[in-house]
C-alpha positions in Angstrom: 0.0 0.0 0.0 1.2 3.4 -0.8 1.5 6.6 0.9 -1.0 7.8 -1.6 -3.5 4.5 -1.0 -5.9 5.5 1.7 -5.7 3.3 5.0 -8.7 1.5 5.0 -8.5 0.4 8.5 -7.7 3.8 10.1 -10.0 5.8 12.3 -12.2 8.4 10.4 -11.2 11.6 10.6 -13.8 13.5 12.6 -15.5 16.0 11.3 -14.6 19.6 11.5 -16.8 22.0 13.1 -16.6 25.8 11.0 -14.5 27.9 12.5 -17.1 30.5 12.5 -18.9 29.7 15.7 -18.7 32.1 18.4 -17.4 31.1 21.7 -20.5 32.6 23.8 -22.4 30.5 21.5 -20.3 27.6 22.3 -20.1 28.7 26.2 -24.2 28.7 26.2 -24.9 25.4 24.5 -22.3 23.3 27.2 -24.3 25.1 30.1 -26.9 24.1 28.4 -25.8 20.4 28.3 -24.9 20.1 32.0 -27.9 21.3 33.0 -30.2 19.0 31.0 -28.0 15.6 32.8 -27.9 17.3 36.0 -30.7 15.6 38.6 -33.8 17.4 38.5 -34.6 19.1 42.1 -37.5 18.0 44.4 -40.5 20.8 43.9 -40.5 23.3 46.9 -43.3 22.7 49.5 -46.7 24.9 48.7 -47.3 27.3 51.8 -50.0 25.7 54.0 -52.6 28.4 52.8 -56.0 29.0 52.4 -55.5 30.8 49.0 -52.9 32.2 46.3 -50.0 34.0 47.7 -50.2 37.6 45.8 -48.2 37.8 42.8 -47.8 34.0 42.6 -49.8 31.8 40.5 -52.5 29.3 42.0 -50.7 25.5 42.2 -52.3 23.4 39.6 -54.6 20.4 41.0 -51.9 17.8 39.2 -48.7 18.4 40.2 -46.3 19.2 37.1 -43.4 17.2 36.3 -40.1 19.6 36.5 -38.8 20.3 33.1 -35.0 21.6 34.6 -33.3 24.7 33.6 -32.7 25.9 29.9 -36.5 26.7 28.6 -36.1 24.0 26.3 -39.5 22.4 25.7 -39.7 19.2 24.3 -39.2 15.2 25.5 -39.3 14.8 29.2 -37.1 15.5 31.5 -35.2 12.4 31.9 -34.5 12.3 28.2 -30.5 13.9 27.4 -30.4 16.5 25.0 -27.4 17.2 23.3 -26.0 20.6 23.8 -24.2 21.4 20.7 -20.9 19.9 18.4 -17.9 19.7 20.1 -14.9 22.0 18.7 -11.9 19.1 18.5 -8.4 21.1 17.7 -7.3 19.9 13.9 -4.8 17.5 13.1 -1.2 17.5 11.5 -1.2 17.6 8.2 1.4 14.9 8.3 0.4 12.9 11.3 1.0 9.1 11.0 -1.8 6.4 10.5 -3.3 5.4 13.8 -2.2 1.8 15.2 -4.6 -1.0 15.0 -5.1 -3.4 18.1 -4.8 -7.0 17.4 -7.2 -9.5 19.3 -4.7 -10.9 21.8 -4.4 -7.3 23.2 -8.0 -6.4 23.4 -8.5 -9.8 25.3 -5.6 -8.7 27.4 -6.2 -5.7 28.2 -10.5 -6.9 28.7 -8.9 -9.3 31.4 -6.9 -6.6 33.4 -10.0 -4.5 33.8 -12.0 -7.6 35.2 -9.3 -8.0 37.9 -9.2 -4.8 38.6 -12.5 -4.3 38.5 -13.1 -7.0 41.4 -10.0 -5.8 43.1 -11.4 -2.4 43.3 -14.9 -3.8 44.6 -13.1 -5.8 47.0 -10.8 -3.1 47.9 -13.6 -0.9 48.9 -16.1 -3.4 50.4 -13.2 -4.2 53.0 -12.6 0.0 53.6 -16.7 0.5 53.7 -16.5 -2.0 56.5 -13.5 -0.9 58.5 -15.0 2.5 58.3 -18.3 1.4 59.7 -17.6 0.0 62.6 -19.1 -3.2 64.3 -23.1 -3.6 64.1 -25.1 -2.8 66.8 -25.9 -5.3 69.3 -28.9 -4.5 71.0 -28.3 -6.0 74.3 -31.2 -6.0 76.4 -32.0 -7.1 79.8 -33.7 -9.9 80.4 -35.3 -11.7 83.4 -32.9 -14.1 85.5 -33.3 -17.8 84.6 -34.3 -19.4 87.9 -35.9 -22.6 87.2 -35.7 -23.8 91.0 -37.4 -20.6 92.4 -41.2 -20.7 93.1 -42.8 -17.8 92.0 -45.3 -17.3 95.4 -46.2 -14.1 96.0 -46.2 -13.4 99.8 -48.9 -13.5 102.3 -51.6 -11.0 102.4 -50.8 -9.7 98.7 -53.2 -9.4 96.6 -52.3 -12.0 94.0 -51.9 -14.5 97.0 -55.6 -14.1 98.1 -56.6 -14.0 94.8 -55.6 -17.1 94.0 -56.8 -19.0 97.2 -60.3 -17.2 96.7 -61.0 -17.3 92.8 -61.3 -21.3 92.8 -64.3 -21.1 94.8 -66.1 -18.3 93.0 -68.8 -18.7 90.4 -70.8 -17.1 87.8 -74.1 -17.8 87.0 -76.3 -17.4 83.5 -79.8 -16.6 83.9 -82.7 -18.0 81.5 -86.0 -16.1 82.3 -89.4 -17.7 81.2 -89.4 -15.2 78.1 -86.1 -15.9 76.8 -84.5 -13.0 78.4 -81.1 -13.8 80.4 -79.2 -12.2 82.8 -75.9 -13.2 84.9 -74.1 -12.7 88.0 -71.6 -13.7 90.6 -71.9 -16.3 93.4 -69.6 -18.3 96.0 -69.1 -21.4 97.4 -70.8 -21.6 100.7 -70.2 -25.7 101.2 -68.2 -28.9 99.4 -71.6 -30.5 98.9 -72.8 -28.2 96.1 -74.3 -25.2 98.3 -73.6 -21.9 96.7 -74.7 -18.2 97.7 -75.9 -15.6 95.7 -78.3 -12.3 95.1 -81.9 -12.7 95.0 -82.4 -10.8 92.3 -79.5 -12.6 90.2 -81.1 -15.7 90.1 -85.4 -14.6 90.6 -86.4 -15.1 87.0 -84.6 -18.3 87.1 -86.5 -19.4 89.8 -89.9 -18.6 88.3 -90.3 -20.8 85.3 -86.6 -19.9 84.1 -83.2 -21.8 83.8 -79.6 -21.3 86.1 -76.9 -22.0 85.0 -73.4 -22.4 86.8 -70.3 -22.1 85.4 -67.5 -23.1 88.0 -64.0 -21.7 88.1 -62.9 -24.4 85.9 -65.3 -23.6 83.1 -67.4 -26.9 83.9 -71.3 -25.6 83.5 -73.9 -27.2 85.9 -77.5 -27.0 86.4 -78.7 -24.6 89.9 -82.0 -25.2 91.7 -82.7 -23.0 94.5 -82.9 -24.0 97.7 -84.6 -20.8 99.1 -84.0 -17.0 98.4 -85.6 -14.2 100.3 -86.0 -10.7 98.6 -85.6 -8.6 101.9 -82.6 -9.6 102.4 -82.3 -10.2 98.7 -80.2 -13.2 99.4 -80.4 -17.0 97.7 -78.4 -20.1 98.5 -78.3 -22.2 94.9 -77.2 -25.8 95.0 -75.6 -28.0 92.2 -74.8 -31.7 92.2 -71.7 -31.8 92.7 -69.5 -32.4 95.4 -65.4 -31.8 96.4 -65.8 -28.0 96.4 -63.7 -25.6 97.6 -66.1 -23.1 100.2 -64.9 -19.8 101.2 -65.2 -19.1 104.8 -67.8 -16.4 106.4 -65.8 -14.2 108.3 -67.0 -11.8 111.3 -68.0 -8.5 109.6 -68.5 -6.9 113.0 -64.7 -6.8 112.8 -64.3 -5.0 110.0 -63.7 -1.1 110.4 -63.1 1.8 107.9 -59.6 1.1 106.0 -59.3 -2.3 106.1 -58.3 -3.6 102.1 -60.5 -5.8 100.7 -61.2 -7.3 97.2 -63.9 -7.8 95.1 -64.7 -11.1 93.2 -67.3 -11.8 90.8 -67.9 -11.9 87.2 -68.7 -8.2 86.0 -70.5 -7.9 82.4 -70.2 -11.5 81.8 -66.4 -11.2 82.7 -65.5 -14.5 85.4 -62.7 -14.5 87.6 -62.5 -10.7 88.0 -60.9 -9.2 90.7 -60.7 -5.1 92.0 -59.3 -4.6 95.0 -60.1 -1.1 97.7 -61.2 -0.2 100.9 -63.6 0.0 103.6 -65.1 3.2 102.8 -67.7 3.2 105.5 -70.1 1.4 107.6 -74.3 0.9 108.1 -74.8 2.6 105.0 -78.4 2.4 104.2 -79.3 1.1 101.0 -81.9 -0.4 99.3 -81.1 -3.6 96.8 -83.2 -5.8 94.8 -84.9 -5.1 91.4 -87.9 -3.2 90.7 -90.5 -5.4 92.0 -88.8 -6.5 95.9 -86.5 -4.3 97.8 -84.2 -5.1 100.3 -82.8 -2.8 103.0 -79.5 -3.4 103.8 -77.1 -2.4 106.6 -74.2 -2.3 103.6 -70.5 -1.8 104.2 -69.7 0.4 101.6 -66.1 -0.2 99.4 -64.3 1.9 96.7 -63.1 -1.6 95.0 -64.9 -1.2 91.6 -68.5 -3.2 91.2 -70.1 -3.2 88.0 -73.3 -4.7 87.0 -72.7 -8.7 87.3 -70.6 -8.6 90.3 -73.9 -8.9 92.5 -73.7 -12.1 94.6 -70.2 -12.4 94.3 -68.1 -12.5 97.5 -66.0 -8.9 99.3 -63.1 -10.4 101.0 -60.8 -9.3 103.5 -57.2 -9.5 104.0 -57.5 -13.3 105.2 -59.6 -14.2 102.2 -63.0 -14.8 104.8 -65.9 -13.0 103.0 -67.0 -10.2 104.8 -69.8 -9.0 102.7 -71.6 -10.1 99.3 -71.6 -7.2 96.8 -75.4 -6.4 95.6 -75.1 -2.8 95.3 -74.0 0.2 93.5 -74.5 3.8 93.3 -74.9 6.0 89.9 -74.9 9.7 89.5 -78.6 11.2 89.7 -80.4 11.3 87.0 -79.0 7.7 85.7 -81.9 5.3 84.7 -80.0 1.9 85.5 -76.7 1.3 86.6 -73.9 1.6 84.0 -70.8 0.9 86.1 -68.7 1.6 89.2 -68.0 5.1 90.1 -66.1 4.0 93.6 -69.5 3.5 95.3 -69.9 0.0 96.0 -72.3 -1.8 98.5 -72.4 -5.2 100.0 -74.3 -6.9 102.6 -72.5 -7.8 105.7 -71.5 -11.3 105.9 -72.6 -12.4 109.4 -76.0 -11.5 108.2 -75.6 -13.7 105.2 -74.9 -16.4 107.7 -77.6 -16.2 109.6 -80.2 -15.8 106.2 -78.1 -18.2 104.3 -78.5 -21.0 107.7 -82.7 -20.4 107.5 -82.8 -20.8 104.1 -80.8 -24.2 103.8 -83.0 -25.8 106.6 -86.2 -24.2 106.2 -86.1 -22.9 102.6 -87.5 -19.5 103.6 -85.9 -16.8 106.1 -87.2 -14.5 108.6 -86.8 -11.0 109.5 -86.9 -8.9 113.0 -89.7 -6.0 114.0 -90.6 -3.6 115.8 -94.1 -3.0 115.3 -94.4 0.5 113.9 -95.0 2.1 111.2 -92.9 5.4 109.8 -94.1 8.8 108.2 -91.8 8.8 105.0 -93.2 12.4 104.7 -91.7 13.8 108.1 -88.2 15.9 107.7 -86.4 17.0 111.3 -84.9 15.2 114.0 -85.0 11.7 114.4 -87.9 9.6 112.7 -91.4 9.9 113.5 -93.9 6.8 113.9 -97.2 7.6 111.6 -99.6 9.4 113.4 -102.8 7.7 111.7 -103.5 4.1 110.0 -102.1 3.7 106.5 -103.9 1.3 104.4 -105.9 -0.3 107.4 -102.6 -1.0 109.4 -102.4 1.0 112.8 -99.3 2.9 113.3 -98.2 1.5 116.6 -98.9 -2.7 116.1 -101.0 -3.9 119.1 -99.5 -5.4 121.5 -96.1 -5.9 119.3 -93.2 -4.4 120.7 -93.3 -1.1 120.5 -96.6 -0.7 122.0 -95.6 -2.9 124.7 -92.3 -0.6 125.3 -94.7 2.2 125.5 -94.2 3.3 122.4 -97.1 5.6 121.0 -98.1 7.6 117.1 -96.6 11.0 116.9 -93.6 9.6 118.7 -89.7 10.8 117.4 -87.2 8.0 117.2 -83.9 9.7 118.0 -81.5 6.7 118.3 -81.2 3.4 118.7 -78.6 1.4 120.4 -77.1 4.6 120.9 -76.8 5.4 116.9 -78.4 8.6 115.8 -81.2 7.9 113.3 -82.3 10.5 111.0 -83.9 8.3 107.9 -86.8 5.7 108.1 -84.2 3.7 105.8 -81.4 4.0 108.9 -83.6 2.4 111.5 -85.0 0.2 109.0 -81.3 -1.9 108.3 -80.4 -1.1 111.9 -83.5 -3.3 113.0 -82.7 -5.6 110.1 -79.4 -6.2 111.3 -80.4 -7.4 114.5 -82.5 -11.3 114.6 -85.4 -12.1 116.4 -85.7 -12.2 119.9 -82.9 -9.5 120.2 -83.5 -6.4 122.4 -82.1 -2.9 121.6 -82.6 0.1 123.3 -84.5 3.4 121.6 -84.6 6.6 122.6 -87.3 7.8 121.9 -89.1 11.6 122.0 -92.9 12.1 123.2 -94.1 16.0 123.0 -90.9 17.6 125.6 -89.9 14.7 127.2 -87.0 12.4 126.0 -86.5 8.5 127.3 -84.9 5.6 126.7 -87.5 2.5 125.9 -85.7 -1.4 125.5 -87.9 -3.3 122.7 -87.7 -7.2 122.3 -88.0 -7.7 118.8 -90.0 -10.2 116.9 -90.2 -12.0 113.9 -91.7 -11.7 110.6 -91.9 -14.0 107.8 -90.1 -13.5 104.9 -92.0 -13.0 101.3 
């Protein structure tokens, strides 16, 4: 080949650019370039505004894509544009043809950029790494391993008499004759099946309904009363079957104002529950039952929260003996029916759930103590007044009962009794209640001026 003979495997000579073209020309179309490859900014955040800023232009519904710097309209964004011909400085007029690579170098020099390629990846995994630092280790405590330990909680804590009291604590599910049910709480009362409960938990069960009791270990059994009476709005339920655990009765004349106490029952359907308060006071008067009995009660009242469903269920003391069986709760006035605790709970004390819960199992029916009189609900001042008149045929001082054989007489003012002040009919009502038949208690009592103290035997009634 001859020097005249063009080189046919020789790089093309590129083209030349005229010499003509202006420098700010070229200078505008490279800005240009760079800013059409350069990543397109994040939109700035609108102003949190109720309208258009003045001067600015409302933002469109749909956002708009960015289109960069330059003005250029066109393709998208993402697209690169070109910016202009490059301006490469011109060749020798006698330069010397251009080399040709054979294959053994390109493979050569292919192989060198693979290793160092992976030498460079490995290179700076290994620098990433050292720079980093070790990983975190989270490293959090956790509970001692002690397999050998028991974990008992100590005597008189809560959890302890929880757990020696909840075995023996029932709930019960309530059929009425019209398909309507109810629940509520009960206890064990003996190993032979004997259970005790509110009245007015288990009534419509009793008249034509169904009871059902579901144990502490979820075993359901069928309840038949054994008697219930709705002054005392007490019932003592037995199931067949035996090996129970009973909780034991304590002496609620012991209790005073403080003591801790807990609360066991089955509230909204919700077994096995236990709150846990205080004695908030003692003889509150308060009348239980449902809409067609009442019951006055000579209630220990406790803070321990008693919602609808805990009726029946036992209020235990720091031994785990049952002092009282919660049947009562207060609600704000105005409040149709009760919708949950508010701190003011109400139970009846336990040693007169022993005596009703004794007549009941061996007579089936219970008795209550009177005095013979009758009260004017309508009198407001000191004391409680007996009726002056008959109300509905029935003579305000009972003949020969035992207020008219203490000398008791109509018109007369009850100031105390046994030394308590009375100042409601409901007060001297539970006070008598809490007493039994054949007791005597001592009243002071107020005739026109003069003041005495009269001591009345009381007698029994029979319970509806």
């Amino acid at each position: 080949m001859t020097a005249d003979e063009p080189d046919l495997f020789a790089a093309p000579e590129p083209s030349r650019a005229p010499r003509s073209a202006s420098p700010t020309a070229g200078s505008s179309a490279s800005s240009a370039a760079t800013a059409a490859t350069a990543p397109v900014p994040p939109p700035p955040a609108r102003p949190a505004s109720h309208g258009p800023t003045a001067g600015a232009a409302a933002a469109p519904a749909v956002p708009l894509v960015p289109a960069g710097t330059g003005g250029r309209s066109g393709p998208p964004s993402h697209e690169v544009f070109p910016a202009g011909p490059q301006q490469p400085a011109p060749a020798p007029a006698s330069a010397a043809p251009r080399a040709r690579l054979g294959a053994g170098p390109v493979a050569l020099v292919l192989a060198l950029a693979l290793v160092a390629g992976f030498a460079g990846g490995y290179a700076g995994d290994r620098v990433a790494r050292s720079t980093a630092g070790p990983a975190p280790v989270a490293n959090l405590p956790v509970a001692a391993d002690d397999d050998a330990a028991d974990p008992s909680r100590p005597a008189g804590s809560v959890a302890a008499i929880a757990a020696d009291v909840l075995p023996s604590v029932v709930s019960f599910e309530v059929t009425a004759s019209d398909g309507s049910g109810s629940s509520g709480s009960g206890f064990v009362l003996r190993e032979d099946g004997y259970l005790l409960t509110n009245n007015h938990v288990v009534a419509a069960g009793a008249e034509g309904g169904e009871i059902v009791v579901v144990l502490a270990d979820g075993s359901e059994h069928d309840g038949e009363v054994v008697g219930r009476t709705s002054d005392y709005d007490l019932a003592v339920v037995r199931i067949d079957v035996d090996g129970l655990t009973p909780l034991v009765l304590g002496d609620s004349d012991d209790v005073v104002v403080g003591d801790a106490v807990l609360a066991v029952g089955a509230p909204l359907g919700l077994d096995s529950t236990v709150t846990s308060g205080i004695v908030s006071a003692l003889h509150r008067p308060v009348q239980a039952g449902d809409q067609a009995t009442t019951a006055f009660i000579d209630a220990i009242q406790t803070d321990a929260a008693i919602n609808p469903g805990n009726s029946g269920g036992p209020l235990v003391d720091a031994d785990g003996e049952v002092v009282g069986i919660n049947s009562a709760i207060a609600q704000p006035p105005g409040a149709l029916q009760a919708t949950g605790s508010i701190g003011l709970g109400f139970a009846i004390p336990a040693n007169q759930a022993r005596t009703t819960a004794e007549q009941l199992i061996e007579t089936g029916s219970a008795t209550y103590p009177v005095i013979g009189v009758l009260l004017d609900s309508g009198y407001s001042g000191v004391g409680v007044k007996v009726a002056d008149d008959a109300q509905e045929g029935v003579a305000p001082v009972t003949p020969d009962g035992p207020a008219d054989l203490a000398g008791v007489r109509p018109g007369d003012l009850i100031l105390e009794i046994d030394g308590r002040p009375v100042s409601q009919s409901d007060e001297l009502i539970v006070a008598i209640r809490a007493r039994q038949p054949g007791d005597a208690v001592t009243l002071t009592v107020r005739t026109g001026e003069e003041t005495r103290e009269v001591r009345v035997v009381l007698q029994e009634s029979q319970s509806d």
